[in-house]
C-alpha positions in Angstrom: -35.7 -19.4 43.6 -31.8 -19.5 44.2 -30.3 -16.5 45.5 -27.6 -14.7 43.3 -24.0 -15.9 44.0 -22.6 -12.6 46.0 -19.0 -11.3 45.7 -16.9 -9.0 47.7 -20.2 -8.8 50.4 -21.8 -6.5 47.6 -21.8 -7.6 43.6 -24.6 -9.7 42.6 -23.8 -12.4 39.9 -26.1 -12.9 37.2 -26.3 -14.3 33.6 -23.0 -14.5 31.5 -23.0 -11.1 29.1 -20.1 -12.9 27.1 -16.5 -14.8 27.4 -13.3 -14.1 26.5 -10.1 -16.1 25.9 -9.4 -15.9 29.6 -12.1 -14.7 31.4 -16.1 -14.2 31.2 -18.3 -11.4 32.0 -21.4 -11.6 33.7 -24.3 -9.0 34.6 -24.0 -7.7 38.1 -25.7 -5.9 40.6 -23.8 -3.5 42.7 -26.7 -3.7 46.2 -24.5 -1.1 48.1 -24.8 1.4 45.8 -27.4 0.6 43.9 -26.5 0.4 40.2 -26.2 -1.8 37.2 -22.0 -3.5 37.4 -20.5 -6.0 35.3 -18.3 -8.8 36.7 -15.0 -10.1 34.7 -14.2 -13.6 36.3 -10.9 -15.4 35.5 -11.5 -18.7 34.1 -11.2 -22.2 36.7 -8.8 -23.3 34.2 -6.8 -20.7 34.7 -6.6 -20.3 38.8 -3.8 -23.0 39.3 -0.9 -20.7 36.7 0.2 -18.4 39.3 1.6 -16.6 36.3 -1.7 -16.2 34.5 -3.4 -15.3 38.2 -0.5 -12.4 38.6 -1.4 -11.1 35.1 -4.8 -11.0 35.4 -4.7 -9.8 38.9 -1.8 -6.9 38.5 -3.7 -5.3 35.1 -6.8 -5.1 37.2 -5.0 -2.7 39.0 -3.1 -1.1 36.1 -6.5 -0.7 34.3 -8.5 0.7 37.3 -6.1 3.3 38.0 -7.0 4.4 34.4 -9.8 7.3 34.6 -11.2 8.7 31.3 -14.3 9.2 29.2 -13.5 6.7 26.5 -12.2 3.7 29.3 -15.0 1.4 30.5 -14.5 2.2 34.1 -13.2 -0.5 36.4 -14.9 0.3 39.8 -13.2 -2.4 41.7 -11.0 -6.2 42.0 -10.8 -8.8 43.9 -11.1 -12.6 45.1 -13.8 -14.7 45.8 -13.1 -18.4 46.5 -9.9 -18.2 44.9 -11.4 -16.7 41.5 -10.1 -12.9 40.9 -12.8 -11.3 39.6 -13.1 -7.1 38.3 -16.4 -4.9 38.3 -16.8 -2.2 35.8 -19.6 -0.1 34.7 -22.0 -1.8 33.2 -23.2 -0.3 29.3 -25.7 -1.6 26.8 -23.5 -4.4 25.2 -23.8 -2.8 22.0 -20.6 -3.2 20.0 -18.3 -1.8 17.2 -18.6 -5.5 15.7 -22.6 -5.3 15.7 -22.9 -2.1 13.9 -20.2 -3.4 11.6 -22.4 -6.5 10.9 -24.9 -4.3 9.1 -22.9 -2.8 6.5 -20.0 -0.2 6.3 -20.4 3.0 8.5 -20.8 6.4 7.3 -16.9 8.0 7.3 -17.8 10.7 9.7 -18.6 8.0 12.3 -15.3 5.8 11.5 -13.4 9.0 11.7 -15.4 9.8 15.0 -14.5 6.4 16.4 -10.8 5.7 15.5 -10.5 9.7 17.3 -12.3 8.5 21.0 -10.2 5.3 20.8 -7.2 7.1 19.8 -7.6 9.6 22.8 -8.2 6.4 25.1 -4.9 4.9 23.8 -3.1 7.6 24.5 -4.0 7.9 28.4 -3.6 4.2 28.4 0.0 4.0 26.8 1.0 7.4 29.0 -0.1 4.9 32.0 2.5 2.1 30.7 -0.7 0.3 29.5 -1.0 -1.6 26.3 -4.1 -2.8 25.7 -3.0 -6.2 23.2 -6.7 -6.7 22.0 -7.9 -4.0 20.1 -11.1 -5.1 17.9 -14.3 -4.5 17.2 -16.2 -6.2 19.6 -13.9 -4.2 22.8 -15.2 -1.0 21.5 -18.8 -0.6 23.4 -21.1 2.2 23.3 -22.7 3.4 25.9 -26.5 4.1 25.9 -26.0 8.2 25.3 -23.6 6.5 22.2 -20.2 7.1 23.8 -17.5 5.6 23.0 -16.1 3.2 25.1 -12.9 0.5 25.1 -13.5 -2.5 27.3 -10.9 -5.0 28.1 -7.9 -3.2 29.0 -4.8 -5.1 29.4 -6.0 -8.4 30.2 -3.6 -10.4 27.8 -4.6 -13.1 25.9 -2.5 -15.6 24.4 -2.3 -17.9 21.2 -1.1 -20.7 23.4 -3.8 -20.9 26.2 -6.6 -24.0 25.4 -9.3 -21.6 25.1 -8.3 -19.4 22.5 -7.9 -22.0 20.2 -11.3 -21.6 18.7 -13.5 -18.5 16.7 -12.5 -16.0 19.4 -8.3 -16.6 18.6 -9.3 -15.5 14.4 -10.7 -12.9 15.7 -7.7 -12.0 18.0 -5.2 -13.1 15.1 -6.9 -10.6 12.5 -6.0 -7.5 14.2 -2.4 -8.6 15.0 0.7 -6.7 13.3 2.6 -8.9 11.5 5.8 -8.6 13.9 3.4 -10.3 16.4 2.8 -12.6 14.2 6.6 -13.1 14.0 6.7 -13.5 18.1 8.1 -9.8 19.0 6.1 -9.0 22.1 3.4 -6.6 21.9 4.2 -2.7 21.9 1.7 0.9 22.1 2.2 1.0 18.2 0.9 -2.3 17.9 -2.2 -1.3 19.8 -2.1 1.7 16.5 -1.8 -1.1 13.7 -5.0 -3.0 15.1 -6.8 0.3 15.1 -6.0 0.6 11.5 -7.4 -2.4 11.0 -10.6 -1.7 13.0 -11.1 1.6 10.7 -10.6 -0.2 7.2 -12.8 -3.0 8.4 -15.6 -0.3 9.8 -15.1 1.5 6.6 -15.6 -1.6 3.9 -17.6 -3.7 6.3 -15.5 -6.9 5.6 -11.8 -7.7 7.2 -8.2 -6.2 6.0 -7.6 -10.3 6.2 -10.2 -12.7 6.0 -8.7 -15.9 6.2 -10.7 -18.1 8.3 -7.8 -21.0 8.5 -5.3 -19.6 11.2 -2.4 -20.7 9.2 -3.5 -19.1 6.2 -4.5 -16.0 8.5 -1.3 -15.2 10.0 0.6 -16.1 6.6 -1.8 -13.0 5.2 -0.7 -10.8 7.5 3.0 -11.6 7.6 3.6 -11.5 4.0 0.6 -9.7 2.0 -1.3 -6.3 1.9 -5.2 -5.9 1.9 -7.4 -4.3 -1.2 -6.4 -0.1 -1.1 -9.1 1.0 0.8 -9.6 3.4 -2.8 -10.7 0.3 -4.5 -13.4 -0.7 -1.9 -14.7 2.8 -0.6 -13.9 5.2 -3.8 -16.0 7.9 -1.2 -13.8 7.4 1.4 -12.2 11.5 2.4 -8.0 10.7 1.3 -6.9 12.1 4.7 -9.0 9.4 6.7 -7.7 6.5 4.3 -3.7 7.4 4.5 -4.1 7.4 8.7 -6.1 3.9 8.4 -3.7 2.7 5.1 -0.6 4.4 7.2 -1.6 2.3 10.3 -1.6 -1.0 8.6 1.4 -0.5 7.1 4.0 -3.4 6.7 6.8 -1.9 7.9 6.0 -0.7 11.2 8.8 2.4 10.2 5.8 3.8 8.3 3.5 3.6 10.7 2.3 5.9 13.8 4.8 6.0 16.7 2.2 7.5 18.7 -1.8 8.1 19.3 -1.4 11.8 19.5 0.6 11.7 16.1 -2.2 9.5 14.8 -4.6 11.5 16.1 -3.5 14.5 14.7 -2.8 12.9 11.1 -6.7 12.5 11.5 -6.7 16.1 11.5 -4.4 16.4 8.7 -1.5 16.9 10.6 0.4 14.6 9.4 4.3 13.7 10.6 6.4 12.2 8.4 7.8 8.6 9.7 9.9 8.1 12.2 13.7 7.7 10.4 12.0 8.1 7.4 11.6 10.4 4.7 7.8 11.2 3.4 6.7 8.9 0.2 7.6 10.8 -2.9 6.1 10.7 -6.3 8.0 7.9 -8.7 7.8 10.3 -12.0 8.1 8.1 -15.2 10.7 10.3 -17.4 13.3 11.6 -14.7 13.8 15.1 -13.9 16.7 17.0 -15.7 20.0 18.1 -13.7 19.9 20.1 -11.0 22.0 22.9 -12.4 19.5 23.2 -15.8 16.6 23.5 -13.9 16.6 27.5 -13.3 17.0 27.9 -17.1 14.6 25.7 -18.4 12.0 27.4 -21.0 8.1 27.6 -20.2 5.7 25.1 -20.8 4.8 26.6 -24.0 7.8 27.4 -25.3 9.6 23.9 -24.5 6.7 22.5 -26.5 7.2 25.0 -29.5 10.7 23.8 -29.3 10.3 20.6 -29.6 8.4 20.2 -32.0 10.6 22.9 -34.3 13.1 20.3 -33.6 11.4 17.4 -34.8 10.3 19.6 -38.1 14.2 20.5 -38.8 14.9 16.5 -38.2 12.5 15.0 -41.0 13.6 17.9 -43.3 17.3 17.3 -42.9 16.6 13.5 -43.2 15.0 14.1 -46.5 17.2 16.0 -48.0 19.9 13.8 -47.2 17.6 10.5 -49.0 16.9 12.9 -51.6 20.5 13.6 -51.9 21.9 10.1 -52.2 18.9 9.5 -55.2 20.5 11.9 -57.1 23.7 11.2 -56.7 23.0 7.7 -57.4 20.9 8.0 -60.3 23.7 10.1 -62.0 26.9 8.3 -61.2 28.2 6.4 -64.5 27.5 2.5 -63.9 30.8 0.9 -62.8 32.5 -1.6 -65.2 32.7 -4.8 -65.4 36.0 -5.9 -63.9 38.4 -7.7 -67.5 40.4 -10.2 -64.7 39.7 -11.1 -61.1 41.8 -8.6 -59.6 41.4 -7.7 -55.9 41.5 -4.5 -56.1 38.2 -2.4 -54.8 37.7 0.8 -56.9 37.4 3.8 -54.3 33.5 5.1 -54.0 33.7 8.5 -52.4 30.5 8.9 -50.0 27.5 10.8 -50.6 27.0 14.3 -50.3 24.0 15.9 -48.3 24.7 18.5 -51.0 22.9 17.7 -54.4 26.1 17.1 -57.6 26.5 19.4 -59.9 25.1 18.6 -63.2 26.5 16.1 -65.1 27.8 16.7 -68.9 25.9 16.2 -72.0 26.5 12.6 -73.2 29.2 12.0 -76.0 27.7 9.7 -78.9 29.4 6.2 -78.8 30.2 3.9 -81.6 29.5 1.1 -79.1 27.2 0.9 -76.4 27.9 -1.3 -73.5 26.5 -4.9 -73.2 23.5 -3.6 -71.2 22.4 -0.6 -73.4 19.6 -1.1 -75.9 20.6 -3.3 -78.7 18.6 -4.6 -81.7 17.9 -7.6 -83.1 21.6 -8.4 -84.5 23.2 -7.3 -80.8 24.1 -4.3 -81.7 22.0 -0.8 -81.5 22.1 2.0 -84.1 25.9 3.3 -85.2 26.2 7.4 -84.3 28.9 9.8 -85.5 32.1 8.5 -83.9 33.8 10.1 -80.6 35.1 8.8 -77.7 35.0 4.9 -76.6 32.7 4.3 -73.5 33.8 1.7 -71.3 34.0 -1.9 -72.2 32.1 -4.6 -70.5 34.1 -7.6 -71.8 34.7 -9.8 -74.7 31.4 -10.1 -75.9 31.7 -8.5 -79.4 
């Protein structure tokens, strides 16, 4: 049987635990002080870029200076061969993207979560650290069920050969959309993939899930995912604005910080940087500001109303009733004798009802469209006054 590659004089290398975009992780055996390791290795492709070597190298040291109960621990770095490697304690391999595999979590574990990653963040970003990767499958659990985020500041990038396969989606689905754009990557972006982490715990399917990486980063750049309401109605409304509020858009709605998000998960919520806090869009505007200290009650605006509304129909049906009278009562007008131009004057209608008109006067002669009988002409009455003419038609 081959003996175990050694590095550093004291870390066993054993079977490959998983690979990243740069690197790949390998069971370990620490023989000087007995315990369980895992070993990061930089890629072969990667050992000729000096500029990849440096990153890799110097964030080895940035993360191992980093000491806290929610950081897989880096115990040491360095070089074997020309390969930089990094040993860190070793846990079970269980991940956030396992459990997420077998359904949505309970809330109070989501909430539980996003608050031990938040509280890593924080020490991370208060070290100048950004992490650039946070997903599912970097949040570990240890074997009591801590908490743990793995892979601290070892950047990956959209343009190196070996990200340009599954692993770069899954990179590409937790990215803000101004990295999407090309802005380099900031602590608040680190905050808008944790949002995405918690909706995709919550719902157990992705804020984006566009498999295509074109259609993946369009997603991102210029859509919004399902209201987290509409997926997980259960869902407490304080843990769904920090996850919604994370994800926002525009990144001047989102978190500036992880103690501000951390404390919105506590309900203390601050309102956006340069912003003012959402307000509710009402659908009939408010009245004036100088009428609102003498506006009735509830009650007694409605009882107003709708006194109003009574005294309107009544007034308008007077007014028709009105004009029916009048009308009905008005003598016909005549029939013009010649085409002059001249337009009698009709005075308008009264919302008062007229006054009664006088008792008809008996005519000799009827106009051409009272009743007539059979010869033209209706019954002859005692003579009095002429009534109008119509026209030559006697």
């Amino acid at each position: 049987m081959q003996a175990p590659e050694v590095l550093g004089g004291r870390y066993e290398l054993r079977s490959v635990l998983g690979r990243g975009g740069m690197s790949k992780v390998h069971d370990g055996w620490d023989t000087r002080l007995d315990r369980p390791v895992a070993i990061k290795l930089l890629h072969p492709v990667f050992l000729a870029d000096p500029v990849n070597r440096a990153r890799f190298e110097y964030e080895a040291r940035a993360a191992a200076a980093l000491s806290h109960p929610h950081i897989v621990a880096v115990h040491d770095c360095g070089e074997q061969d020309g390969t930089p490697y990094i040993v860190m304690e070793r846990l079970s391999g269980h991940t956030l993207a396992d459990m997420i595999a077998r359904g949505p979590l309970p809330q109070s574990h989501v909430q539980s979560i996003l608050d031990d990653v938040l509280s890593a963040l924080a020490a991370a970003h208060a070290a100048g650290i950004v992490h650039r990767d946070i997903k599912p499958a970097n949040i570990l659990f240890s074997d009591s069920g801590h908490t743990k985020v793995a892979d601290f500041g070892i950047a990956k990038s959209a343009a190196t050969p070996d990200t340009m396969t599954g692993q770069i989606v899954g990179t590409m689905a937790y990215l803000s959309p101004q990295r999407i754009n090309g802005a380099p990557a900031t602590a608040c972006d680190d905050l808008y993939a944790l949002g995405v982490v918690g909706y995709e715990a919550l719902t157990g399917r992705r804020a984006f899930p566009q498999e295509n990486l074109a259609e993946l980063a369009r997603a991102i750049a210029e859509s919004t995912p399902v209201p987290l309401a509409a997926l997980r109605p259960d869902v407490q409304p304080v843990l769904a604005t920090v996850v919604e509020r994370a994800m926002a858009p525009d990144p001047r709605w989102r978190f500036t910080s992880a103690q501000s998000m951390r404390a919105g998960l506590a309900g203390r919520f601050e309102p956006p940087a340069g912003q003012r806090p959402p307000t509710k869009v009402l659908a009939v505007p408010l009245p004036a500001p100088t009428t609102m200290a003498l506006q009735p009650s509830r009650a007694r605006s409605r009882t107003g109303v709708l006194l109003g509304v009574a005294a309107a129909l009544v007034a308008v049906v007077v007014a028709l009733a009105a004009v029916i009278v009048e009308s009905a009562s008005r003598p016909p007008p005549p029939t013009p004798a010649s085409t002059s131009t001249t337009v009698p004057t009709t005075p308008a209608p009264s919302l008062l009802p007229p006054p009664p008109p006088p008792a008809p006067a008996q005519v000799e002669q009827g106009p051409p469209w009272s009743n007539r009988g059979e010869n033209g002409r209706g019954p002859k009455g005692p003579k009095g006054p002429k009534g109008p003419r119509g026209g030559d038609d006697d």
